[in-house]
C-alpha positions as CSV (number, residue, x, y, z in Angstrom):
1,X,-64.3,30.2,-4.4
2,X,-65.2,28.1,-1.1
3,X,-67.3,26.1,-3.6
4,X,-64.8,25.2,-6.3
5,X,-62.6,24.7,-4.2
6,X,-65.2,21.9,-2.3
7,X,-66.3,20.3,-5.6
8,X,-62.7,20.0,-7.0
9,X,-61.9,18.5,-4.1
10,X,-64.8,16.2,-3.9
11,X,-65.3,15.2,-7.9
12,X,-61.6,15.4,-9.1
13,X,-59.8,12.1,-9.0
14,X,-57.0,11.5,-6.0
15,X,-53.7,11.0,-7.8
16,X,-52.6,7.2,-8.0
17,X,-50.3,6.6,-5.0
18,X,-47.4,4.2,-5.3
19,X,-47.7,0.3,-4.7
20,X,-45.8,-0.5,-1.4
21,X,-42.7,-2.2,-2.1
22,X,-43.1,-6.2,-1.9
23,X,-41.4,-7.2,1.2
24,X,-38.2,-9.0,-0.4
25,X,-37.9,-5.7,-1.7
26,X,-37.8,-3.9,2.0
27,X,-35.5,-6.8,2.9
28,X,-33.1,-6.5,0.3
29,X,-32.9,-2.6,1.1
30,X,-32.4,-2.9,4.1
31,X,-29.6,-5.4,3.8
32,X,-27.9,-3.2,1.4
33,X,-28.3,-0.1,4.2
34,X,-26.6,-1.9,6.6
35,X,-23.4,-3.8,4.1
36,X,-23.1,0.3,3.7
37,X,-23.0,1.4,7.1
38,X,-20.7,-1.5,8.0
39,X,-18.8,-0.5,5.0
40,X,-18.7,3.1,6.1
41,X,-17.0,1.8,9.7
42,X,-14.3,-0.1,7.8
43,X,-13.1,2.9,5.7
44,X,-13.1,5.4,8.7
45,X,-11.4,2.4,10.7
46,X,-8.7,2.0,8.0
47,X,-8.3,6.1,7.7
48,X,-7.8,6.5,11.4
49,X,-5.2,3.4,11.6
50,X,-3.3,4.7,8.9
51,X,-0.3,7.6,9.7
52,X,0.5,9.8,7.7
53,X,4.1,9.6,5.6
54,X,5.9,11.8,7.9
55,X,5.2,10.4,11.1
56,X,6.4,6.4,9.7
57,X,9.3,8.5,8.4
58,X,10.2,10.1,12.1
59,X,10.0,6.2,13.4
60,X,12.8,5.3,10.6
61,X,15.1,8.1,11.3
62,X,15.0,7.5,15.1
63,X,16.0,4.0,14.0
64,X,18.4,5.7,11.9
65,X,19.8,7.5,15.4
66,X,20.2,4.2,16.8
67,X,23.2,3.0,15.5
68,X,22.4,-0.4,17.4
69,X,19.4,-1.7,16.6
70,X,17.9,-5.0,18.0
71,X,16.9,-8.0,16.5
72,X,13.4,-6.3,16.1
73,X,14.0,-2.7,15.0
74,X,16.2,-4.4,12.0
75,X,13.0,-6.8,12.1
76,X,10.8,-3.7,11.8
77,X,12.6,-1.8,9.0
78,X,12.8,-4.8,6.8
79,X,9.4,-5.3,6.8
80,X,8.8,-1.3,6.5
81,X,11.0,-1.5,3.1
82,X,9.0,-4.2,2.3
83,X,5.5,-3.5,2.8
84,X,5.1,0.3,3.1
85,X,2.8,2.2,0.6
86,X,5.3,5.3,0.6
87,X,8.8,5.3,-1.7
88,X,10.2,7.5,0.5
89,X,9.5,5.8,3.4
90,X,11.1,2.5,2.2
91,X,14.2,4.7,1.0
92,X,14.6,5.9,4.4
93,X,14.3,2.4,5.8
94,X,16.9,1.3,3.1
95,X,19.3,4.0,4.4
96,X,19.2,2.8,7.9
97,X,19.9,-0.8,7.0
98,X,22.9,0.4,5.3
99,X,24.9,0.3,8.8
100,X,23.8,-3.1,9.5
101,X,24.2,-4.9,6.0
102,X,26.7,-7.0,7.9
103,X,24.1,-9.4,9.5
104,X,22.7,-12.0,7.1
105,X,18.8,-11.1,7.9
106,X,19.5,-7.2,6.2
107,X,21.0,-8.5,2.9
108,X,18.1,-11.3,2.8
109,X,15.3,-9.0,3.5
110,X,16.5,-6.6,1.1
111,X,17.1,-9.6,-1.5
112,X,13.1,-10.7,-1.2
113,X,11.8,-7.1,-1.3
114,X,13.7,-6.4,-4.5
115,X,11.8,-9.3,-5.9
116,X,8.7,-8.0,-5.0
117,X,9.4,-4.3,-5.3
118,X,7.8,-2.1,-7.9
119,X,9.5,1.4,-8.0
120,X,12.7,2.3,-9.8
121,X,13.6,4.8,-7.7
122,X,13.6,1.8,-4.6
123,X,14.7,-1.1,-6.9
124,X,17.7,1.2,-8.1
125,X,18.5,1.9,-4.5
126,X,18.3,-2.0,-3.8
127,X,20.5,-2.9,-6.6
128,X,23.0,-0.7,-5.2
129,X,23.0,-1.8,-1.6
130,X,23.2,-6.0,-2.5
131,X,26.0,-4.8,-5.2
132,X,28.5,-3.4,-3.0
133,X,28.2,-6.0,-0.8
134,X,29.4,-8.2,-3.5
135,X,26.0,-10.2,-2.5
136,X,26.3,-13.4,-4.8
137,X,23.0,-14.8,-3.7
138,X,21.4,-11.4,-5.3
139,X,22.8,-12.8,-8.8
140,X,19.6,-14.8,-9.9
141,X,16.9,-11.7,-9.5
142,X,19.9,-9.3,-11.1
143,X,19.6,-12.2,-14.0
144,X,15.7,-11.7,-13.8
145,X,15.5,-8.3,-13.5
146,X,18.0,-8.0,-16.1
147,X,15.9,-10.2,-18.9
148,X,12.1,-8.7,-17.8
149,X,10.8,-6.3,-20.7
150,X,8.1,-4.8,-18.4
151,X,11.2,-3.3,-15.6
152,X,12.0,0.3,-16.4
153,X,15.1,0.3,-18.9
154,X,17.4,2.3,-16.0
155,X,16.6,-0.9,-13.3
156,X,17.5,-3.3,-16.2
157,X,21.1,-1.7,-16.9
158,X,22.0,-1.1,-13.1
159,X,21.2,-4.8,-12.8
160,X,23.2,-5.8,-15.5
161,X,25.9,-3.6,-14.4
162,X,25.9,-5.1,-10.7
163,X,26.0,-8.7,-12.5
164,X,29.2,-7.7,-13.9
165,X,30.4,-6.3,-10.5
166,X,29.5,-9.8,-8.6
């Protein structure tokens, strides 16, 4: 047994062992390692900036407690119904303008982010607000919102409907 085992491993041919890779090859691997690693960083950066729904809602309602708000917190909730990824958290910051549509800045930042707003259930809400204010600047994006084929059929009559009202 000692013997075959000797000659087979003497006489047999060694397996063919792979070419080493060229070194644009290494390069280019190892500049893909790293635009992953660095990619890995950005995503666990973004997840641990982001809160969660509830805790950007508890900000809103504290502002909602506040029945007089600064410059900044009505600053701050405009841009929240603006930009904010959640529906309900741009409801919310809807709500709490309500007891400051008085000032001019609240009925103009609710006026650009129902031009740029996306959800029924938020545009609907918008509609609402700038209509019983009787907001006659609001009258060209009721007009477009009015006339788009591609805006849910409910936006389109409650824009019509505040037209009328204005």
């Amino acid at each position: 047994m000692l013997a075959g085992v000797f000659i087979g491993a003497r006489f047999l041919p060694t397996p063919p062992t792979a070419p080493a890779p060229a070194d644009s090859t290494q390069r280019e691997l190892a500049e893909l390692r790293t635009k992953v690693d660095s990619m890995g960083q950005v995503v666990a950066y973004s997840l641990m900036r982001q809160e969660p729904d509830n805790a950007r809602l508890r900000q809103v309602a504290s502002m909602l407690k506040n029945g007089n708000a600064s410059s900044r917190q009505l600053a701050e909730l405009v841009s929240t119904l603006a930009f904010d990824p959640s529906t309900n958290v741009r409801l919310s910051a809807l709500e709490a303008l309500y007891a400051h549509a008085d000032r001019q800045s609240v009925r103009e930042g609710v006026l650009v982010s129902l031009q740029r707003e996306r959800s029924p259930l938020v545009q609907l809400a918008m509609i609402d607000f700038l209509a019983s204010l009787r907001e006659t600047q609001a009258a060209p994006a009721f007009e477009a919102l009015s006339r788009d084929a591609k805006t849910d059929k409910a936006v389109r009559e409650a824009a019509r409907a505040a037209l009328a009202q204005l």
